[in-house]
N, C-alpha and C positions, 0 to 999 in steps of 0.2 A: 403796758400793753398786755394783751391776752396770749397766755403760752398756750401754744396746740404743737401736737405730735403727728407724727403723717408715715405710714409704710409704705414701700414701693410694693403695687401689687402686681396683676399681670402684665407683662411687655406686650406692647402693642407690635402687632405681627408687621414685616416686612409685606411692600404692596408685592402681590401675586402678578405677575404680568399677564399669564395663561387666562387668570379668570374671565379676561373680555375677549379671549380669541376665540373664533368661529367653529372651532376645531374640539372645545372645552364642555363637558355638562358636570355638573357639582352633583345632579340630585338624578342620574340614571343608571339603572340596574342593568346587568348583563343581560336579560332576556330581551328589556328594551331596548339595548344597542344591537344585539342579534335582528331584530326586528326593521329597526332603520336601516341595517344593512342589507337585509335582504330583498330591500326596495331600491338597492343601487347593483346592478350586476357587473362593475366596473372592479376590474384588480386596483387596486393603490386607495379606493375608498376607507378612509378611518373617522376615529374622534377617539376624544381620550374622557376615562369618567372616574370619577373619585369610588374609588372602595369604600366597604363597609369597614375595613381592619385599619388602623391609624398609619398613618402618615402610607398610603397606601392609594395606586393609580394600576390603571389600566388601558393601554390603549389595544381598540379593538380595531380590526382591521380586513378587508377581504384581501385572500392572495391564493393565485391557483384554484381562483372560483370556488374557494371557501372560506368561512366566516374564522378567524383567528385570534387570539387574546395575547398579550404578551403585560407581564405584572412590573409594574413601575414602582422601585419604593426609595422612600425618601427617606436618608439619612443625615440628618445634622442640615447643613446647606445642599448638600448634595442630591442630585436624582440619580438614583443606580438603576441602572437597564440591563440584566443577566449578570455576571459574573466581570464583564470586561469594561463596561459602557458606565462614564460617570460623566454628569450634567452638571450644570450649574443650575439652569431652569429647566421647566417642562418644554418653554419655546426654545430653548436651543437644540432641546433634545428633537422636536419636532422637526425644526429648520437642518437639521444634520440628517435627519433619515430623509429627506425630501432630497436630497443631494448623493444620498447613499442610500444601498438596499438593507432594508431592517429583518426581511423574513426572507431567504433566498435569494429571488433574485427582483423579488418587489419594493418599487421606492414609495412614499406616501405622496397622492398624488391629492385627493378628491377631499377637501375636510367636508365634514358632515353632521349638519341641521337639520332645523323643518324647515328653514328656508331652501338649502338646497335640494332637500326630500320634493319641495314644490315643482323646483326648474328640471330636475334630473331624475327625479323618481321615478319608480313602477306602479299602478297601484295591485298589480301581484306581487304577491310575497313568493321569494325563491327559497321554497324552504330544502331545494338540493345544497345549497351551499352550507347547512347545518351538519353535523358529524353525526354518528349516531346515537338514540339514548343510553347505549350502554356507556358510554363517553361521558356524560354532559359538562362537566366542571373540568376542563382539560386548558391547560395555557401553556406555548410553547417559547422556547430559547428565541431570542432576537440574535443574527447574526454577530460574531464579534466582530470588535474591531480591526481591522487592516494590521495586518504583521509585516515583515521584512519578504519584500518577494524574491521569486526566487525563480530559477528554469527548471522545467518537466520536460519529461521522454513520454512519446504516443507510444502504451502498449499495444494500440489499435486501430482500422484507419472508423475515422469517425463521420459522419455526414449529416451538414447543421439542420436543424426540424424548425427554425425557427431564423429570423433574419438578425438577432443579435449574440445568435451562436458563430464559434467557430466549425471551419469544415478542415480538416489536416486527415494526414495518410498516419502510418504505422510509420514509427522511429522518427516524426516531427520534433524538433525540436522548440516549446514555445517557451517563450520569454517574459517576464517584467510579469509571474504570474503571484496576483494577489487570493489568496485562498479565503472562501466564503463558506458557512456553512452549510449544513442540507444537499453536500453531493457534488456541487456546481462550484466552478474557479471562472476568473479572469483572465485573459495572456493576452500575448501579441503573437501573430504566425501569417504570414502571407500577406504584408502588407494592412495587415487588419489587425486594430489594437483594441484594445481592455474588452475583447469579446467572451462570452460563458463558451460552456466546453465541462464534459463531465470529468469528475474529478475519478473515478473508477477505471479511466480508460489511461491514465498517464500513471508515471512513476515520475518523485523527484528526481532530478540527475543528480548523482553521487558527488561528482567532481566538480571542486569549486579551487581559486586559487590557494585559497589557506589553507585548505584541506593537503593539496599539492606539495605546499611548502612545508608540511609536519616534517620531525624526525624522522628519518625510516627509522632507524633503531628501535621505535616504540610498537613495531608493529609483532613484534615476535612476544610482545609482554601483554598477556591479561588481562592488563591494565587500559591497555592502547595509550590514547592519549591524555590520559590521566597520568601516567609516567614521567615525571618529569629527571629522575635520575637515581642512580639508586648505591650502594656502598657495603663493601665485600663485609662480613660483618666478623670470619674470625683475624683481621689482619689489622682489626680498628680498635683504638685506644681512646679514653675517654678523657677530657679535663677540665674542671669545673671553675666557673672564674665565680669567687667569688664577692667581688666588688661589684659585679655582673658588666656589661656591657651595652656601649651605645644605647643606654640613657632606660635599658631592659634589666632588673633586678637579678633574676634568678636564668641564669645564660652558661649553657654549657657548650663546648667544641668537640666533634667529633672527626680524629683524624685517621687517616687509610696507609697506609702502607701502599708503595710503589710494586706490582708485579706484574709477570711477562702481560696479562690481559688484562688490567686493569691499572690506569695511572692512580697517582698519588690524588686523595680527596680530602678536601677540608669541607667542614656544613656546621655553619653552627646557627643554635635551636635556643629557642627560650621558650620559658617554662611559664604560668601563672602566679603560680607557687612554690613553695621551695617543697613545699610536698611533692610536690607535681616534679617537681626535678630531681628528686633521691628515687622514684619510684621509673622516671626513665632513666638512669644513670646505672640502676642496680637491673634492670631487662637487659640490658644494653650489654652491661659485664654478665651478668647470667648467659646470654646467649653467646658470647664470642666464647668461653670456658666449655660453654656443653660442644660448641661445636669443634674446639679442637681434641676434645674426650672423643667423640664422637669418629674422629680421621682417626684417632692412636687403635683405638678397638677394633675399625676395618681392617687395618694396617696388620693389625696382629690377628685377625679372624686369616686372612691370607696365606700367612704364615703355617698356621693352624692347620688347616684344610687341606690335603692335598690333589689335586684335579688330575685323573689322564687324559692326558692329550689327545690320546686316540676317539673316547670316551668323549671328550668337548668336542674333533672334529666332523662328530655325528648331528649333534644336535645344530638343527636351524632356527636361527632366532632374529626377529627385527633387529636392527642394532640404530637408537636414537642417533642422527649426526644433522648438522647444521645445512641448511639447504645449499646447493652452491649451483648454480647455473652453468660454470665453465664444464659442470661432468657430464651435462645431458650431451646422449649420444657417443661416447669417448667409452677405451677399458674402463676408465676409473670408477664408470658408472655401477655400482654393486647391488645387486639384488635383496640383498638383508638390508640395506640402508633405506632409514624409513623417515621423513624430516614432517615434521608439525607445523601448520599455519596456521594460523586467527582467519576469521572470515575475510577480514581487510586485508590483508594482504593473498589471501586466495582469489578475493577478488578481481584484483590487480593483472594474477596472472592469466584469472579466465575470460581474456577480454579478447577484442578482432586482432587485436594486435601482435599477443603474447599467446593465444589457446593452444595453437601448434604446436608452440614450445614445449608449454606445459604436459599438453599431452605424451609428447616425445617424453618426456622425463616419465611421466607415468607408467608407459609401455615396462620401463625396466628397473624403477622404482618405487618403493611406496612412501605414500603421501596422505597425510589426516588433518583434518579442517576439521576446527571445534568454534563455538561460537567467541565473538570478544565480549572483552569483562564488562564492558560499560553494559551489558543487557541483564539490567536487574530485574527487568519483570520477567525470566526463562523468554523472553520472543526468541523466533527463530529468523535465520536469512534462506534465500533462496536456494536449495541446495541445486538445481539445474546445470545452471554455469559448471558447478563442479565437477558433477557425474559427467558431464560431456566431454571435457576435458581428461577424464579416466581416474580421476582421484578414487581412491579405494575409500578410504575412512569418512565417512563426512558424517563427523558428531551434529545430534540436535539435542534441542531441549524437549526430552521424551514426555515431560508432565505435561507440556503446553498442545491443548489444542488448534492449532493453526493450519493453515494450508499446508505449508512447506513439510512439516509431521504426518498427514493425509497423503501425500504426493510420494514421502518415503513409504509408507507401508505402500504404496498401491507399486510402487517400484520394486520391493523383494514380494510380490504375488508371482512374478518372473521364474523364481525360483523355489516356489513352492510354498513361502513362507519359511525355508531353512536358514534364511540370515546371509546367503551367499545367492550370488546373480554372475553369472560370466558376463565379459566384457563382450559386445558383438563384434563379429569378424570384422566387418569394415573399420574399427576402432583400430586396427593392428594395419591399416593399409600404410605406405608412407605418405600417398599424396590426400590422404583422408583430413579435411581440417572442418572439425563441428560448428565453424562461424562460418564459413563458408559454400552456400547453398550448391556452387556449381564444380564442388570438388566430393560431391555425394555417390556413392556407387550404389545407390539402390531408389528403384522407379518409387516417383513422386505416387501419391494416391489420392482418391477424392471422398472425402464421406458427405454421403447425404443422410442429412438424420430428420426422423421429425420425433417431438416429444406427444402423447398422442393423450395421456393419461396419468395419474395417478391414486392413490392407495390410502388410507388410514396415515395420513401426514401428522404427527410429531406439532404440539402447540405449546405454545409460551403461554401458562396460565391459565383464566378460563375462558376465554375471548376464542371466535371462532376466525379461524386463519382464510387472511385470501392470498395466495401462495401464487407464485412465479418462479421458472426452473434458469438457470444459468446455465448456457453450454461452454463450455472452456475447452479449446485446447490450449496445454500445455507442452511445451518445446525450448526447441531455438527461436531467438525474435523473430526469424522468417516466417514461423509456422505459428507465432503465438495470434490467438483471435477467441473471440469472444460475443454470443450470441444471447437475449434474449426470447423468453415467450411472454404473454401478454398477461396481465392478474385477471385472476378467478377468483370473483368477488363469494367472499363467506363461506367457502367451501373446502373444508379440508380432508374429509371423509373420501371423496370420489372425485377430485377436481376432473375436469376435461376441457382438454385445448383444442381451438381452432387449429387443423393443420396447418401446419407452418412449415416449409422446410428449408431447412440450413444445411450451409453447402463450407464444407472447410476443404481447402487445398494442403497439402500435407508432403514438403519434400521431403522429411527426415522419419519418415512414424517409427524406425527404430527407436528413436528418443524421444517420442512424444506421449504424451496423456491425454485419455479425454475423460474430460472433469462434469459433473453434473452437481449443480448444488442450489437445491429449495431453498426460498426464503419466502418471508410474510411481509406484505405491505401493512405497516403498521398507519393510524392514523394521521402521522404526521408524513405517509406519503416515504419512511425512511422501510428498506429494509431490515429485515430479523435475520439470522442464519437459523434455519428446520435441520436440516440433513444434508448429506452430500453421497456422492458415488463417486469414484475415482479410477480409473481402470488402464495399464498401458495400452497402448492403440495394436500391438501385437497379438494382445487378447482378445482381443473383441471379433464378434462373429456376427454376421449378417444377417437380416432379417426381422421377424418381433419380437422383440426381446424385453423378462422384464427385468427390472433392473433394484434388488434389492438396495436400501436406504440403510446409512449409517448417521451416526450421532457424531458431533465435532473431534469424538477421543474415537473413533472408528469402530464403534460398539455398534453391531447392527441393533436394527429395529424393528420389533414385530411384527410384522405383516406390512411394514410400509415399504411401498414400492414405486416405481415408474413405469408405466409401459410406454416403449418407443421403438420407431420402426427403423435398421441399421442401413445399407446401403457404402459398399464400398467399391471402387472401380478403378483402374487406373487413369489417371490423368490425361493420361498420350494418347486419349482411343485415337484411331482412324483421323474420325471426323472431326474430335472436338481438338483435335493437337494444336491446328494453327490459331485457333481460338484460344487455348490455353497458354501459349505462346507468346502470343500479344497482352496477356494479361499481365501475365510477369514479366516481359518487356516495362511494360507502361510501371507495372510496381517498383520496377528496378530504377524508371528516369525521376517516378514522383519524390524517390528518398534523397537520390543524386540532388535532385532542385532544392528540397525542403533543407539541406542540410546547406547550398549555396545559399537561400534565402537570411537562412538562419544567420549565419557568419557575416552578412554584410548588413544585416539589421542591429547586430551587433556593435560592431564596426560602425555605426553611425551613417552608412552609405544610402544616398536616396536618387544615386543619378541614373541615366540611361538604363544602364545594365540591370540595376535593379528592378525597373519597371517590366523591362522584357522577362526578367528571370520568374518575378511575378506573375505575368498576364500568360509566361509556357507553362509555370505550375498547375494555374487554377485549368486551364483546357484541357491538362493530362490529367489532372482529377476528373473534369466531365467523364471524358474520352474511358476513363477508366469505368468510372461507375456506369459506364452503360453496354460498354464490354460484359461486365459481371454481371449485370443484369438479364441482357441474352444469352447469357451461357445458364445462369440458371434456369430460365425459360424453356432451353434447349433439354434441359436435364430433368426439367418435371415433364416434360412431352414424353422423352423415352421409357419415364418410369410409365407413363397413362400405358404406352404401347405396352409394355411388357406385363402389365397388370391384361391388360385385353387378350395377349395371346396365351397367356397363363387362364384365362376363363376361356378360353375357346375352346384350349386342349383338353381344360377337364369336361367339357359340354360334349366333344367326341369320344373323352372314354369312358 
């Protein structure tokens, strides 16, 4: 028989399933998908098309009434979609965004042909839904995947624009909330499940049960809970087993010595190496030697030294001691004693439950709050809660530009920028408690603000900025709230706003801020951070004012500005009291409800009681938003008046 030879040449591909689906084109270019698409004006319209670069897809998509790309690439068996999203095929990957939202809060709804171009099409082209050509090759993140959910705190009361939003009050508690990209979550609140809700307007809620169940012990440690224990180090003696131990070669034991504060500890450590174990073994004895050199030399510096007495009972000085709760209020409480907290555990104490306390201890001790170890990127925590409560020290991370670092400088402008700010009178009342709105000794106020203009605005790059102002006040929860103005499309030079005016209620403005902070709508619809202004609410003065722009590290900036109109009044006038009245009534029953709501949604409760507690929330929200509504009304009428009789008088002199 005839000998022949044969090589395996190329593997014949696995069959592609996509390639016969409706949804699929092998041989189209972005322009040309831009193009089909702009002949569908429907959100959820896609198709997906093969790249020019290998193993490389694209699907294009409308969402938010514009034309979007997200880049598909295929790995070994796998299709990678962003960083989080892996497929098996292109159709799974399709049939799972149809089910879930892939850009926001858009599912794939429409696949797209020239068949379906026939039945559904335009024959205009919508060329608005195109970005613009300074953009042109731009692809953005597809949502990730669903993580572990979790509960959020309303930092504000919010009201839905849309019927698969949620609508909640300020200090809502929502639930089962799954976090989505681009701004926008998921939760449950009022009877109403997996509805959106901006993600800007909530906080996660800190407390959870395992968090509950931690060590307290770990909370005085830098470490937090990273801590898991720790061993006196000049009372510890070293033994090295050299046969090593449970089935580990190179295994050394480190033992503790029994004294008044610390029991007896045993730990024993294995090594890699036996390198690796003479090199901790000899740290180990290195550091117990220095540090009993260390005690013999103070010991004998003491000796040394002679102090008068007279001489030491002059000088005043902190003296470090361990916090203890039993002192507040009592003799024992000392003025030089000064006790250190981690943010966690300051946190703890500056809550509705414990702020009183804390405060009391304040009035006649000091106390310094520095950040926990676990924040290795320098962030900071909220320093608010603290100051309220009277803490003197509240360490931040001074490199990092953040809000809470913004908030501190605009808090020592108080006092000149000297570093020192006194505590305000009412802070020294007994019945004064800073969570507590209706134990306040100073009249609530009202600002009407509008933002009217701005300046030479601060850009990312060379792209020309379309800028929107944030109003914040900053406070207690009661006062905290948060206002938008509308984007000012490409103009960063001279932007100008439709008047708009915002109205904030304000029972505490000893302790509150009002925050301004520019950002850019960037192309994907996301904001930029420009600049900010920050000011206590004690400072601020009525009228047009403009309002010089700083940079995220509080560096002013050149000539950029805001012009805005201030307007402050008391709350109680005459006329608007009963009005005002009712508002915070009604604010006071929505939290009451939303907290009852919350607790029996919990609880797994869906009978009677729940229904009604539901169906009095949603009416005290109406009843609410339309209250606020005519008082504002009520509030731009007076300003028309006063503007009119302010031109009359100047027209007679």
């Amino acid at each position: 028989c005839n000998e022949f030879e044969m090589k395996l040449g190329n593997p014949v591909p696995q069959p592609n399933a996509h390639e016969s689906r409706e949804w699929y084109h092998c041989n189209l270019s972005r322009v040309q998908a831009e193009h089909m698409l702009m002949r569908v004006p429907r959100d959820g319209a896609f198709l997906v098309r093969k790249r020019s670069e290998h193993n490389s897809y694209a699907i294009s998509f409308r969402a938010e009434g514009k034309i979007k790309h997200c880049r598909i690439q295929q790995e070994g068996r796998l299709f990678m979609l962003g960083s989080s999203a892996e497929f098996e095929s292109l159709v799974d990957l399709v049939n799972y965004y149809m089910k879930h939202p892939l850009y926001r809060k858009m599912k794939l709804r429409y696949p797209i042909n020239e068949d379906t171009l026939d039945r559904m099409g335009t024959t205009e082209l919508d060329y608005g839904a195109l970005y613009e050509v300074r953009t042109p090759h731009f692809y953005v993140e597809a949502n990730k995947m669903p993580t572990a959910r979790c509960t959020v705190k309303a930092l504000y009361d919010y009201r839905a624009q849309r019927e698969d939003e949620l609508c909640f009050p300020k200090q809502a508690l929502i639930i089962n909330v799954e976090k989505q990209e681009g701004g926008w979550w998921r939760g449950d609140y009022g009877g109403k499940k997996q509805l959106w809700f901006p993600a800007n307007y909530v906080e996660e809620s800190p407390s959870s049960p395992t968090r509950e169940l931690d060590d307290t012990s770990t909370e005085n440690s830098p470490l937090g809970t990273f801590l898991k224990g720790f061993i006196d180090v000049p009372t510890c003696h070293v033994v090295v087993h050299k046969d090593g131990k449970n089935s580990r070669l190179f295994v050394f034991t480190i033992h503790s010595q029994h004294t008044s504060s610390h029991p007896a500890q045993t730990l024993d450590v294995a090594a890699d190496s036996l390198e690796d174990l003479n090199v901790w073994v000899s740290r180990i004895r290195e550091a117990t030697q220095n540090a009993d050199a260390r005690m013999q030399e103070e010991k004998q510096m003491e000796r040394r030294k002679k102090i008068a007495v007279e001489l030491s009972d002059l000088v005043v000085y902190c003296r470090p001691v361990p916090f203890s709760e039993d002192k507040i209020g009592t003799e024992r409480a000392c003025y030089r004693d000064m006790s250190s907290f981690p943010e966690t555990k300051a946190e703890k104490l500056a809550t509705h439950a414990r702020g009183k306390r804390f405060l009391q201890y304040n009035r006649r001790q000091l106390s310094r709050v520095y950040p926990k170890g676990q924040r290795l990127d320098s962030s900071n925590y909220d320093p608010l809660p603290m100051w309220l409560c009277g803490s003197q020290l509240v360490a931040l991370n001074f490199q990092t530009p953040d809000k809470p670092m913004q908030l501190n400088q605009a808090l020592f402008m108080l006092g000149g920028g000297s570093g020192y700010v006194l505590q305000p009178d009412i802070m020294r009342e007994d019945r004064f408690d800073p969570f507590d709105k209706n134990t306040l000794l100073v009249e609530p106020i009202t600002i009407q603000l509008q933002v009217l203009g701005a300046r030479h605005l601060p850009k990312n790059g060379r792209s020309i900025v379309c800028p929107f102002v944030e109003v914040e006040i900053c406070g207690t929860d009661y006062d905290n709230c948060k206002c938008k103005t509308d984007v000012v499309a490409d103009n960063g030079l001279n932007p100008v706003w439709v008047q708009k005016q915002f109205v904030f209620d304000i029972h505490n403005p000893t302790f509150s801020f009002l925050r301004f902070t520019v950002f850019e709508e960037d192309m994907f619809s996301d904001p930029n951070f420009l600049a900010h202004a920050t000011y206590p609410v004690r400072l601020l003065r009525t009228g047009y004012r403009s309002v010089p722009l700083k940079n995220s590290y509080n560096e002013e900036l050149e000539l950029a500005s805001l012009l805005v109109h201030i307007e402050i009044v008391n709350a109680k006038e005459e006329d608007d009291e009963n009005l005002y009245t009712s508002i915070q009534r009604l604010r006071d029953r929505t939290s009451e409800l939303t907290t009852k709501v919350s607790l029996m949604e919990r609880s797994g409760s869906a009978d009677m009681s729940y229904q009604q507690s539901v169906e009095e929330l949603r009416a005290t929200q109406d009843q609410l938003s339309e209250l606020v509504e005519a008082r504002n009304l009520r509030l731009m009428e007076k300003k028309k008046k006063g503007k009119l009789r302010q031109q009359v008088a100047a027209k007679r002199s």
